[in-house]
Structure formats: structure tokens, C-alpha cells
Backbone as numpy.savetxt, mean C-alpha at the origin, in Angstrom:
# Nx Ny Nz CAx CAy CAz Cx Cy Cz
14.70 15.18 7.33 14.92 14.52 6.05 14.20 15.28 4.94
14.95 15.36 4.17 14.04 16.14 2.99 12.83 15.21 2.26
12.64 15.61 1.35 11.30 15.23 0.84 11.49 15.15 -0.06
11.35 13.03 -0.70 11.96 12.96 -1.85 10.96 13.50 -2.97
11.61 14.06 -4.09 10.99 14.56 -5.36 9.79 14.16 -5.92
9.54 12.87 -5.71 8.73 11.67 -6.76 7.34 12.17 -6.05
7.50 12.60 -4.43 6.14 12.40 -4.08 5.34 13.55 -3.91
5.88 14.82 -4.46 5.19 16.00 -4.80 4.40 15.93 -5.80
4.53 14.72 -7.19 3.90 14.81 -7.90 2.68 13.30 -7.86
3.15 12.33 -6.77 2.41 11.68 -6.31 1.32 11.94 -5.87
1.21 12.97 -4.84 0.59 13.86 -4.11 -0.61 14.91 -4.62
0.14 15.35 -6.07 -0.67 16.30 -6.78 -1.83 15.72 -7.44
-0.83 14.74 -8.06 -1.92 13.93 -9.09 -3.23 12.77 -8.61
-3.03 12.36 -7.35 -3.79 11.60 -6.35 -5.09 12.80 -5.87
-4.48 13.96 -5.62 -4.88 15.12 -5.01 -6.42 15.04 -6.55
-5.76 15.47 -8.11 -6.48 15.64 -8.63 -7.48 14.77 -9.24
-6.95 13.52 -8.91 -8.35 12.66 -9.29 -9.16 11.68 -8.32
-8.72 12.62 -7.07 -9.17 11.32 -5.77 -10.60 11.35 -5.93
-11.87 12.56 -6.37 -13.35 11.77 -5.89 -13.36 10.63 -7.17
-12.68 10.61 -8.57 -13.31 10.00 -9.22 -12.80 8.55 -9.12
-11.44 8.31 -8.35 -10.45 7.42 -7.81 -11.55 6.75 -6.87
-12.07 7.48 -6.20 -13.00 7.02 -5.17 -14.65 6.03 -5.62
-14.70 6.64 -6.32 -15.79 6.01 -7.11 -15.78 5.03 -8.29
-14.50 4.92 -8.74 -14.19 3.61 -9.41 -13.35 3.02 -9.06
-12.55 2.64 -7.94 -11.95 1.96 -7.64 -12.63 0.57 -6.78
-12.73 -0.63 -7.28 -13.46 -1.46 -6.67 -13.77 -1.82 -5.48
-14.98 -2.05 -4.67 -15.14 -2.37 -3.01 -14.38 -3.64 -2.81
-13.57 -3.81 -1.37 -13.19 -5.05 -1.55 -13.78 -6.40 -1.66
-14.85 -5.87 -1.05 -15.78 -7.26 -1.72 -15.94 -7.95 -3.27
-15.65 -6.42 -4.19 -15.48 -6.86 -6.15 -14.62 -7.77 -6.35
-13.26 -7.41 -5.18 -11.98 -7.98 -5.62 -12.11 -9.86 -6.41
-10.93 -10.25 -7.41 -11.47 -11.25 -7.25 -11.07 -12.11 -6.25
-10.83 -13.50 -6.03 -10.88 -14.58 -4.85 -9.77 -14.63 -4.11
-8.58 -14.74 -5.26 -7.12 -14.57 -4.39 -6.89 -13.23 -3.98
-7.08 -12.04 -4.23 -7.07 -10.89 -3.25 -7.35 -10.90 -2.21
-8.85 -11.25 -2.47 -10.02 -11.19 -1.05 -9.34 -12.50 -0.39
-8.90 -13.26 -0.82 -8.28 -14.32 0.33 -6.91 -14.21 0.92
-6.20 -13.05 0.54 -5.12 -12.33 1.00 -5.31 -11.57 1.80
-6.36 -10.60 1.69 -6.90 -10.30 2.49 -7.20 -10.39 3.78
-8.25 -11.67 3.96 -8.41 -12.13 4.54 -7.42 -12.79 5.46
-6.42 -13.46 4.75 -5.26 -14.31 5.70 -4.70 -13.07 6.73
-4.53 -12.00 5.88 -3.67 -10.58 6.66 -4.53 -10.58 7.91
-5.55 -10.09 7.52 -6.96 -9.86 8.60 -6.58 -10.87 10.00
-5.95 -12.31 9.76 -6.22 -13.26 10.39 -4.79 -13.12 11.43
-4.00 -12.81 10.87 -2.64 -12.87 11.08 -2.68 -11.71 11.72
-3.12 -10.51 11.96 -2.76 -9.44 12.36 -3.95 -8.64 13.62
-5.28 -9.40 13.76 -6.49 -8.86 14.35 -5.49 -9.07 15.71
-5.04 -9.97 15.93 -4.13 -9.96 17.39 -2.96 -9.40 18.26
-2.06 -8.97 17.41 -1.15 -7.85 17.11 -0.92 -6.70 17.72
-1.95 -5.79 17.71 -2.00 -4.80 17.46 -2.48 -3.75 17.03
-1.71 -2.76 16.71 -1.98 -1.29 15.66 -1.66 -1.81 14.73
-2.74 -1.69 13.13 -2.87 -1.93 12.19 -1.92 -1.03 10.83
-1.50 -0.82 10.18 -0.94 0.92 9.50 -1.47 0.48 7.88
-2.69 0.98 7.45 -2.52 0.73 5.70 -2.31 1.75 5.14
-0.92 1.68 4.52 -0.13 3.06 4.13 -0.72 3.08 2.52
-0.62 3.94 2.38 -1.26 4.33 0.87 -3.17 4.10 0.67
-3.29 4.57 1.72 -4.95 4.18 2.15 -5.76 4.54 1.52
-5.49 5.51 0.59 -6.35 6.00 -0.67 -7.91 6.97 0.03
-9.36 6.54 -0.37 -10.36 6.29 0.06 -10.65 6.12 1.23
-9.81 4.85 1.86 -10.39 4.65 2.83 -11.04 2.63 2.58
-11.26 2.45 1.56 -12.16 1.43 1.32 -11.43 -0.03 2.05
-10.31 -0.15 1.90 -9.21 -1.34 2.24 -9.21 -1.25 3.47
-9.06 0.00 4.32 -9.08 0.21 5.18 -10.26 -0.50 6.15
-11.19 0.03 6.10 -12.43 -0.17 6.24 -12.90 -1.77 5.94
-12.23 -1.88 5.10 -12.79 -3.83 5.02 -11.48 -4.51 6.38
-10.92 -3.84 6.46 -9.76 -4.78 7.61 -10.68 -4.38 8.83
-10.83 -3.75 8.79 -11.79 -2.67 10.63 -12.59 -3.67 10.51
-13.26 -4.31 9.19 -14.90 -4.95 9.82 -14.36 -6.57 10.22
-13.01 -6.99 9.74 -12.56 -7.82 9.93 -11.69 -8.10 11.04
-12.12 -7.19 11.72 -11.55 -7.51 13.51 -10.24 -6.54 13.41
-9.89 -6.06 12.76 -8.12 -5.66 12.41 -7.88 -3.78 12.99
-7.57 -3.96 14.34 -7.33 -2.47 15.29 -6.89 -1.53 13.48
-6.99 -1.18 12.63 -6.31 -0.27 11.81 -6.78 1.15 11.91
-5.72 2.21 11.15 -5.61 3.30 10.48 -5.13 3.34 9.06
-5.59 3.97 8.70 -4.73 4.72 7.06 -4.03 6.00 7.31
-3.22 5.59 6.06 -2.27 6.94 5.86 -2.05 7.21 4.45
-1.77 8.44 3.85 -2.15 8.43 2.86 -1.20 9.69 2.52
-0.45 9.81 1.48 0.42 11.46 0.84 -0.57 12.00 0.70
-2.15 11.71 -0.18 -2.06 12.53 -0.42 -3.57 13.53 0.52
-3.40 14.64 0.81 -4.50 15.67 1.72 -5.84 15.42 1.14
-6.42 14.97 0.16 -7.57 15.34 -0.65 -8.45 13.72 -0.80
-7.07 12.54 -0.28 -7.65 11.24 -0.38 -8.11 10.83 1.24
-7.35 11.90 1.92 -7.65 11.13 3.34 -8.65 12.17 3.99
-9.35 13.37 3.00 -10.88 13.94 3.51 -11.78 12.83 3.04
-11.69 12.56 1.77 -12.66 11.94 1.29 -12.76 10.41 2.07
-11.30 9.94 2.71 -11.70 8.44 3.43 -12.17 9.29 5.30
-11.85 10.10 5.44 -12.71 10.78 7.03 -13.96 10.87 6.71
-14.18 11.13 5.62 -15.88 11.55 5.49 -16.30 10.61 4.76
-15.66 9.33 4.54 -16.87 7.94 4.70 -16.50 6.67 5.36
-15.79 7.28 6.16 -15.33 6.45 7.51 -15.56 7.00 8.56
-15.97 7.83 9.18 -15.49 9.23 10.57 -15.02 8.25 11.57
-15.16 6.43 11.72 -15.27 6.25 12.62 -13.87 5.99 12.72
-12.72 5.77 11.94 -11.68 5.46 11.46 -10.53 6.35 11.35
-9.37 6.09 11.50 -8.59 7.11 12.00 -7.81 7.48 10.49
-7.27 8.51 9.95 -6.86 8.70 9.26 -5.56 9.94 8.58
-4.33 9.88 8.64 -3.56 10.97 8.56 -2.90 10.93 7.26
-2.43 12.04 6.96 -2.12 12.83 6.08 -0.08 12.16 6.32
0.90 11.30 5.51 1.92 11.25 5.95 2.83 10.30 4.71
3.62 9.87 4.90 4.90 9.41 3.93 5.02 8.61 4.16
5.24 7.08 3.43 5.70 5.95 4.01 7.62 6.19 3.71
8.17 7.43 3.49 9.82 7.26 2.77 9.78 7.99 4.45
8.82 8.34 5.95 9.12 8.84 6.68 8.06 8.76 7.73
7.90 7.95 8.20 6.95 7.75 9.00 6.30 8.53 9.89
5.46 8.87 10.53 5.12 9.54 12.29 4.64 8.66 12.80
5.59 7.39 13.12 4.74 6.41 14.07 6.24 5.85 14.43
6.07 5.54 15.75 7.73 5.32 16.73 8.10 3.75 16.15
9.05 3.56 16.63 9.89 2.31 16.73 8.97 1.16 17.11
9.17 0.11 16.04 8.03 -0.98 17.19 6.52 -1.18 17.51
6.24 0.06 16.98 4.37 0.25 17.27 3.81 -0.49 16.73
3.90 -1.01 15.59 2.60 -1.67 14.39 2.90 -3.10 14.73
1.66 -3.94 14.99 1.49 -5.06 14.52 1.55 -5.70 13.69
0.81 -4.64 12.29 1.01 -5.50 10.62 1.21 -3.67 9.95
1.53 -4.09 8.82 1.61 -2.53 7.86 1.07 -3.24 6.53
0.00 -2.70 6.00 -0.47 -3.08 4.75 -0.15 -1.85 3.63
0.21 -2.44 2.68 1.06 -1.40 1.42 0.18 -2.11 0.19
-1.30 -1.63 0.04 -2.14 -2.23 -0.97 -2.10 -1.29 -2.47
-1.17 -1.60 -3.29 -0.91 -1.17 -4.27 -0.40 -0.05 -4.41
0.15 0.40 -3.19 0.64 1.77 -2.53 2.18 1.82 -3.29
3.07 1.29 -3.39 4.50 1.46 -3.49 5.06 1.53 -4.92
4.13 0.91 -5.83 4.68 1.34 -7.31 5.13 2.36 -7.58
4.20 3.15 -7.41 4.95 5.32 -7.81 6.49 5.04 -6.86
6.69 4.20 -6.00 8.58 4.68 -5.76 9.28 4.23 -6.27
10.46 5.60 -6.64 11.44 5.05 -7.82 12.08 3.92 -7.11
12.65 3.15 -7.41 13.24 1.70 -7.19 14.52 2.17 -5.95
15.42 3.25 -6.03 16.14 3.99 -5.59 15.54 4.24 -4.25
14.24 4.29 -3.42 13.70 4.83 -2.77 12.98 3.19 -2.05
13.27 2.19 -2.65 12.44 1.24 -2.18 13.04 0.79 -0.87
14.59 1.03 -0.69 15.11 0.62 0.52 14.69 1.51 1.58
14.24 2.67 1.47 13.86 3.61 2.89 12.59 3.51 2.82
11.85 2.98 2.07 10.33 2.89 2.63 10.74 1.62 3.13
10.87 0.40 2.74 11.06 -0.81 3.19 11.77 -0.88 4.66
12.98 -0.14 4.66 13.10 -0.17 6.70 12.44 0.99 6.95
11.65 1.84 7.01 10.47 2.48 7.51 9.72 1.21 7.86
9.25 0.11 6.99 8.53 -0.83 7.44 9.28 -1.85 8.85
10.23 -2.16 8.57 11.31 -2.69 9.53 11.06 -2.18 10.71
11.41 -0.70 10.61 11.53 0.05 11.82 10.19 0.03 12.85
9.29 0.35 12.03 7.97 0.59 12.70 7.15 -0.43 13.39
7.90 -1.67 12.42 6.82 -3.15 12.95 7.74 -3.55 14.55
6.64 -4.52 14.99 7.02 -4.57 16.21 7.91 -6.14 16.20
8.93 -6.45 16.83 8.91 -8.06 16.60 8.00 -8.97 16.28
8.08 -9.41 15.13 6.75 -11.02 15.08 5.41 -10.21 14.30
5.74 -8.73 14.30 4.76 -8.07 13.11 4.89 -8.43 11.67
3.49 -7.94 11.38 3.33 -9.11 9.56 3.14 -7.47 8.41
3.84 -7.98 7.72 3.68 -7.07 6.34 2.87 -7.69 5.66
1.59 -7.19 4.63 1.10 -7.61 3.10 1.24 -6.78 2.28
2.12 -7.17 1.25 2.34 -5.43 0.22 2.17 -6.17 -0.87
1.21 -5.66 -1.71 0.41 -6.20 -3.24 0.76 -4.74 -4.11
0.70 -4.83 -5.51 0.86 -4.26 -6.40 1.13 -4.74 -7.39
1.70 -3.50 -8.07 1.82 -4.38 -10.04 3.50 -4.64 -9.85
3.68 -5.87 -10.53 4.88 -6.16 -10.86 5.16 -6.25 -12.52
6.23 -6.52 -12.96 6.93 -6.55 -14.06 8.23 -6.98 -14.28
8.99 -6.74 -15.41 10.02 -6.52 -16.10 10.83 -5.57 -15.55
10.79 -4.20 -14.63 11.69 -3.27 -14.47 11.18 -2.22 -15.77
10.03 -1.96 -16.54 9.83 -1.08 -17.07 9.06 -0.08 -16.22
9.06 0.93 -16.40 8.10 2.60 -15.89 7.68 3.37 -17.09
6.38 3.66 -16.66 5.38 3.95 -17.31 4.78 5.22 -16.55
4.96 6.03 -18.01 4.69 7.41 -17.47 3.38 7.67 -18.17
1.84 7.59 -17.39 0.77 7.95 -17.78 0.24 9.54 -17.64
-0.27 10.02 -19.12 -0.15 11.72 -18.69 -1.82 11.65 -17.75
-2.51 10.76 -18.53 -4.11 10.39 -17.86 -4.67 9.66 -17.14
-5.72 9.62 -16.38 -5.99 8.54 -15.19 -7.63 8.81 -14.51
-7.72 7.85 -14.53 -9.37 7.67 -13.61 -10.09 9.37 -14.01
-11.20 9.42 -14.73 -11.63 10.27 -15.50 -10.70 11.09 -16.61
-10.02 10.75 -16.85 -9.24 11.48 -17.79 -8.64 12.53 -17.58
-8.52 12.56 -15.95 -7.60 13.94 -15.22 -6.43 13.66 -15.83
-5.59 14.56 -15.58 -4.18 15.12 -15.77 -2.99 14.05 -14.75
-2.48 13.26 -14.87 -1.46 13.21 -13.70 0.04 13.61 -14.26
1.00 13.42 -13.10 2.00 13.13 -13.88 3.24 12.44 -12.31
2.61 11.31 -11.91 3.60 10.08 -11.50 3.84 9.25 -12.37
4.79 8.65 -12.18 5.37 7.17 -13.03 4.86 5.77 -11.65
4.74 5.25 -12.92 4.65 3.92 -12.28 6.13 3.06 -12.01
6.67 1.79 -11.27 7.81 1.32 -11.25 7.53 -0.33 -11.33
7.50 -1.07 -12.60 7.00 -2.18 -12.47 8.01 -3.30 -11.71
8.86 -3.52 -10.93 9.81 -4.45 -10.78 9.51 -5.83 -10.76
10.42 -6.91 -11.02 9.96 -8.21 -11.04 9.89 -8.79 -9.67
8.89 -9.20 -9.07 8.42 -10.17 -7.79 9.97 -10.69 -7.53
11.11 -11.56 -7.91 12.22 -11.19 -7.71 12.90 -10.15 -6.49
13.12 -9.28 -6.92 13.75 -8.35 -6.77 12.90 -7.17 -5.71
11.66 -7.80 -5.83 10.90 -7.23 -4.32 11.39 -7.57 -2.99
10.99 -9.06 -3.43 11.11 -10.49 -2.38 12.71 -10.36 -1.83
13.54 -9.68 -2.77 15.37 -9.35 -2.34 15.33 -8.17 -1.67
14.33 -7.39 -1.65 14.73 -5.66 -1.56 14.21 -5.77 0.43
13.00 -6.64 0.53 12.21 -7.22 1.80 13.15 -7.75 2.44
13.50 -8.85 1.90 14.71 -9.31 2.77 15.94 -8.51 3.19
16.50 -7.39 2.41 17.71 -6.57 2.94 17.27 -6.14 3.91
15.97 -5.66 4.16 15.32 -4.47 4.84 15.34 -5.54 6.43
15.38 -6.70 6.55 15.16 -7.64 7.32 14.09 -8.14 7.84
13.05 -8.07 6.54 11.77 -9.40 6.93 12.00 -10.30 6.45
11.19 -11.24 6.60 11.59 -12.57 6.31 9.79 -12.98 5.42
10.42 -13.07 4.15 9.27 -12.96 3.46 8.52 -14.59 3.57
7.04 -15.05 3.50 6.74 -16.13 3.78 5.97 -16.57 2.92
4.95 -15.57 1.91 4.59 -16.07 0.97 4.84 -15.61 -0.31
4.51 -15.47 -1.26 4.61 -15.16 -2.55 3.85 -15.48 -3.83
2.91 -14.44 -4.23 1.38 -14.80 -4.98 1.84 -14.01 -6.16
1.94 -14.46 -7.47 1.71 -13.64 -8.57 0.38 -14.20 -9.45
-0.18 -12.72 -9.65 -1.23 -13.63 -10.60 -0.90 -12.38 -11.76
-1.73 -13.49 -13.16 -1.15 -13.07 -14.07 -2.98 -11.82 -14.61
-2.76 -10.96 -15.66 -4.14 -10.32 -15.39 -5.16 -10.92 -16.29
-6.15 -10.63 -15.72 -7.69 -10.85 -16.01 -8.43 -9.94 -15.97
-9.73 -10.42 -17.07 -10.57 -9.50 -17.22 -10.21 -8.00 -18.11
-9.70 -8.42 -18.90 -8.76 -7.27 -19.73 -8.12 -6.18 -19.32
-7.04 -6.69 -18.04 -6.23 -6.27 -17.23 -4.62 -6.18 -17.97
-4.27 -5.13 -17.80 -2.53 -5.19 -18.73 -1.43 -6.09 -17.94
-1.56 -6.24 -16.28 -0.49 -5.86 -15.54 -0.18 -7.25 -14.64
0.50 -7.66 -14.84 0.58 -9.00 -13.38 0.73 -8.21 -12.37
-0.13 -9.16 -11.37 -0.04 -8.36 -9.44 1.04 -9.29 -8.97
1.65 -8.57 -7.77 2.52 -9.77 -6.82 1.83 -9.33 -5.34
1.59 -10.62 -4.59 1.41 -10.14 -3.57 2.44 -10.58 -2.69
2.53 -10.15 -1.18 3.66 -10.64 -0.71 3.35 -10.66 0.97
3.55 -11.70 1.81 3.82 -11.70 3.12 4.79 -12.07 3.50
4.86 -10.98 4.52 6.44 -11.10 5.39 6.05 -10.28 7.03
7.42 -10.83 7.94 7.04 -10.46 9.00 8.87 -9.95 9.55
8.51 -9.74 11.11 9.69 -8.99 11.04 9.83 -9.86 12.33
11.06 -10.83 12.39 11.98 -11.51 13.49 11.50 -11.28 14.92
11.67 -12.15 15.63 11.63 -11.64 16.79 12.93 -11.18 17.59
């Protein structure tokens, strides 16, 4: 399969601001209450399961709060420069370099797949092949949590980011809507549905979302 376009520059720009990404991006413990209690429910729902997958693993930090919470996980991450920096403050934790539009993990393996603010950068066009990537990979009766920014259907092209590096991904805001439709084609069966609106002089409403995959 080729290699869609969007995530060469995903890749670059993650690449160029991951230590400072790393150092301001909040511990999950900062998070506020309904995160950390999303969190948590995932943690609860999934420590039994299985193989864990938090795709877009960044750091390492999300990761690492599910591990202390009983939860078998790994991260995965596009980009090469985010998943040294989560090996070298995790070592104990597994961590690869890979695509959620293409997995390296078989049919069926995962217990839960966590997508923690991971999926915005895909163009909307692209949301159906990461989404059965998720399908594919979970095992019957496996649980999805995928959080991020939602919206209107506007994209937002920031030239700057976390120290004032250079990027150049777009963001894809879609409305909680049209997530919750895109999950279901893919064939989970979505179960909850959290929007909160922002705080703390935040621009962006979050959606969070649980779903699992049939038996």
C-alpha cells in the first residue's frame, strides 16, 4: 500500500518538535476529571483483554499511565524521533515506529486500541482505513477509546507549534456526529459519547468516544 501523503508531513513536523512536545504536554495525572475518568474506565475495560495498542503514542506518557493501570500496552507512533524519546523514558515499555492507515499487528490481536488525540491530522478521506485498521486488528468483544478535537468540519493549517517550531500538518476538526457514523461503518458499535466544551482558555471542544468490536 502506498503511503498516504498527509503523513510525511505528520511525521516531519512531530519529528521537529517532539523534545519540546514532550515537555509540555501534560502528565496524565494534570488531565482534568473527565479525561482522567475516561481513562480510567478504558484501563478497566481493557486490563483483561489482552494486548493493549496506543496508536499515536507520542512521548510515551498515556502510554505509561495505562501500564501502571494494570493495562498489557504498547505505543506506536509515525513519528521516529517521538518513539526514542518515549524508549528512553519508558525502556520498560514496548514501543514501534508505524501507521495507524497500516498496521504491523495481525488480524484479531488487540484487546483495546487507544487513539488519544492521535487521528485529527487525517484527512477525513482517510478516516475509513484507519478506522477498519481498528476493526481489523481488534479481537471480538475488543474496546476502542479515541478522544480528540472535534468541530464544525473546519481544518486548520498551523505554520507553528509547541516552541514555536516550524510544522506543516493540518488539523481535521469533524463534528462528534459524523465520527460516531464513520465508527459505526467501520463496524464498532459505539457505546459512549463525551463532548466537553473547552476550558481554561482552551479554543477547541474534545469528543471522546467508546466503542467495541462484536463478537
Amino acid at each position: 500500500m502506498t503511503e498516504p501523503s498527509h503523513l510525511a508531513a505528520v511525521r516531519e513536523s512531530y519529528d521537529t518538535v517532539a523534545a519540546d512536545y514532550a515537555r509540555r504536554v501534560p502528565e496524565p495525572a494534570e488531565l482534568d476529571p473527565v479525561s482522567r475518568a475516561m481513562l480510567a474506565a478504558f484501563a478497566e475495560l481493557t486490563a483483561p483483554l489482552g494486548p493493549v495498542a496506543d496508536l499515536g503514542c507520542g512521548p510515551g506518557k498515556v502510554t505509561a499511565h495505562l501500564a501502571a493501570l494494570g493495562v498489557p500496552v504498547s505505543g506506536v507512533d509515525v513519528s521516529p524521533r517521538m518513539i526514542e524519546l518515549a524508549r528512553a523514558a519508558y525502556p520498560e515499555l514496548r514501543f514501534t515506529v508505524g501507521s495507524m492507515t497500516a498496521l504491523d499487528i495481525a488480524d484479531g490481536e488487540l484487546g483495546g486500541i487507544l487513539a488519544y488525540y492521535s487521528t485529527h491530522h487525517t484527512p477525513p478521506q482517510w478516516l475509513p482505513t484507519v478506522f477498519a485498521e481498528f476493526h481489523r486488528t481488534l479481537a471480538p468483544g475488543g474496546r476502542l477509546m479515541l478522544a480528540g478535537h472535534v468541530g464544525n468540519g473546519e481544518h486548520l493549517r498551523p505554520t507553528r507549534a509547541y516552541g514555536d517550531h516550524p510544522v506543516s500538518y493540518e488539523s481535521h476538526l469533524l463534528p462528534p456526529e459524523r465520527i460516531a457514523e464513520l465508527l459505526h461503518e467501520a463496524g464498532l458499535v459505539v457505546t459512549t459519547r463525551v463532548v466537553q466544551e473547552p476550558e481554561g482558555g482552551g479554543k477547541r471542544q474534545s469528543g471522546t468516544f467508546l466503542a467495541y468490536k462484536p463478537q
